[in-house]
C-alpha atoms as one frame of an Amber mdcrd trajectory, in Angstrom:
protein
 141.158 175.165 139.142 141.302 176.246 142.957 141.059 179.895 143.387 143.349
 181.746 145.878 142.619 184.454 148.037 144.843 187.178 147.616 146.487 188.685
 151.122 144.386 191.121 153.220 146.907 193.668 152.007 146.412 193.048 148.778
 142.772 192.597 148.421 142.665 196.236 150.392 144.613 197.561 147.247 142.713
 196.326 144.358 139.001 197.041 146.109 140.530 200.742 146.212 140.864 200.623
 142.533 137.021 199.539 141.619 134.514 202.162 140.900 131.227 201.850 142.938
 128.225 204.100 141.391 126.498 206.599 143.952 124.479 203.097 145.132 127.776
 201.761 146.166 127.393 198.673 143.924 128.968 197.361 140.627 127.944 195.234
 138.448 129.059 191.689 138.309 128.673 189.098 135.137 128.478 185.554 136.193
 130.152 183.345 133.357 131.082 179.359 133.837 134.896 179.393 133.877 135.222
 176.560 131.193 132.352 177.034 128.907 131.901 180.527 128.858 128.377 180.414
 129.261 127.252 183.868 130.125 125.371 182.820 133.372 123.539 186.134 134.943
 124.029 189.840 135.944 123.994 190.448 139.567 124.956 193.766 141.912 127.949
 193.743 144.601 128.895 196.492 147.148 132.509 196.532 148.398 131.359 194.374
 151.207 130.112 191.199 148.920 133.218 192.147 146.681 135.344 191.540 149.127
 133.737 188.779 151.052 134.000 186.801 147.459 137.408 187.222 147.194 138.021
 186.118 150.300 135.977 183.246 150.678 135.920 181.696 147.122 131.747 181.793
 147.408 130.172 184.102 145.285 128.170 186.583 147.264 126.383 189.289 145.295
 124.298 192.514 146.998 119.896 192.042 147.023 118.555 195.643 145.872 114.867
 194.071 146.753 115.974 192.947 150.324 119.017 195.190 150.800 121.029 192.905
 151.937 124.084 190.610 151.091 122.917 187.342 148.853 125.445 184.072 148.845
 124.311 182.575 145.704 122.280 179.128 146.842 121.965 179.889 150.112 118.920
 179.127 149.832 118.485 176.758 146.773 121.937 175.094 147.242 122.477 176.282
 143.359 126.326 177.464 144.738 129.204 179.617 142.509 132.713 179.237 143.398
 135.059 181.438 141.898 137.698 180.445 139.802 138.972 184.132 139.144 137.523
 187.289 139.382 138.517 190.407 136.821 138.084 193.734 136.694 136.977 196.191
 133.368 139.021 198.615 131.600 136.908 201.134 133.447 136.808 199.600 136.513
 133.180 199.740 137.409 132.044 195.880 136.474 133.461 192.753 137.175 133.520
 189.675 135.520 133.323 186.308 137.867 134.898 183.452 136.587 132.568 180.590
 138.069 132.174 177.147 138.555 128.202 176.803 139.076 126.916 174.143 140.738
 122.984 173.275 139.650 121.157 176.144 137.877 121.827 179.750 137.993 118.815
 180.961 137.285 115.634 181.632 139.985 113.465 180.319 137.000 115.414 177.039
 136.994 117.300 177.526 133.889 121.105 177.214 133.738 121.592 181.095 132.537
 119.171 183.813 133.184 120.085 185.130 129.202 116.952 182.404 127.960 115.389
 184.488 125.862 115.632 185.773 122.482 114.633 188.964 120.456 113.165 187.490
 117.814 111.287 189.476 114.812 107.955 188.207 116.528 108.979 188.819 120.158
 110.587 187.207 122.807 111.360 183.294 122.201 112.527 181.125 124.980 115.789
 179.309 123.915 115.613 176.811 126.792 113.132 175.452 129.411 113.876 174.771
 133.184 115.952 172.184 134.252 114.307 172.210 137.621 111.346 173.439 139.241
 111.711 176.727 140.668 109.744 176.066 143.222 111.928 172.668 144.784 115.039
 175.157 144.289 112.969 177.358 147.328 111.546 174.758 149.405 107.820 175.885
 148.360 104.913 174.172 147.670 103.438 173.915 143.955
């Protein structure tokens, strides 16, 4: 699937519509488009909201650096978006993805790896790649 941008009109419109909390950010569920693999939770502001829907490129809002975040900027781990919906209440979105690599900073393909189990946490899965080659450090 190819997403399409909707017109500047248009995407104007339906950012009026979405409820922002007093942060100015809403949250956004990452899920793979054909799978339905429940990828991670991220924040957006109107501005990374918008930029997404523009672009195609999933770009989410850092609360630790305050600043816009194009997923794999940095570790080439990339979402496009294949469609982007809004909830009943308006104040999260869902984005349809097509992930490329690993979503997760740990190197795992979701962030949701772990488990409430009746002894604690259990990990369901184990890194597909080293963290640290997704960020260009050194072990």
């Amino acid at each position: 699937m190819t997403y399409q941008a909707p017109t500047p009109a248009t995407l104007s419109s339906m950012l009026d519509v979405v409820k922002f909390d007093a942060s100015g950010l809403i949250a956004a569920i990452a899920q793979q488009h054909d799978t339905g693999e429940v990828l991670m939770i991220a924040w957006m502001t109107r501005e990374a909201l918008q930029e997404t829907l523009e672009s195609g490129r999933v770009c989410y809002f850092s609360r630790s650096r305050q600043k816009l975040w194009r997923k794999g900027e940095t570790s080439g781990q990339i979402q496009h978006l294949v469609e982007a919906r809004l909830d009943c209440d308006a104040d999260a979105v869902l984005l349809l993805v097509n992930q490329i690599g690993v979503a997760c900073h740990t190197g795992r393909r979701s962030c949701f790896y772990r488990a409430f189990g009746p002894e604690g946490l259990v990990e369901l899965t184990k890194p597909e790649i080293d963290p640290n080659a997704l960020y260009g450090k050194k072990a």
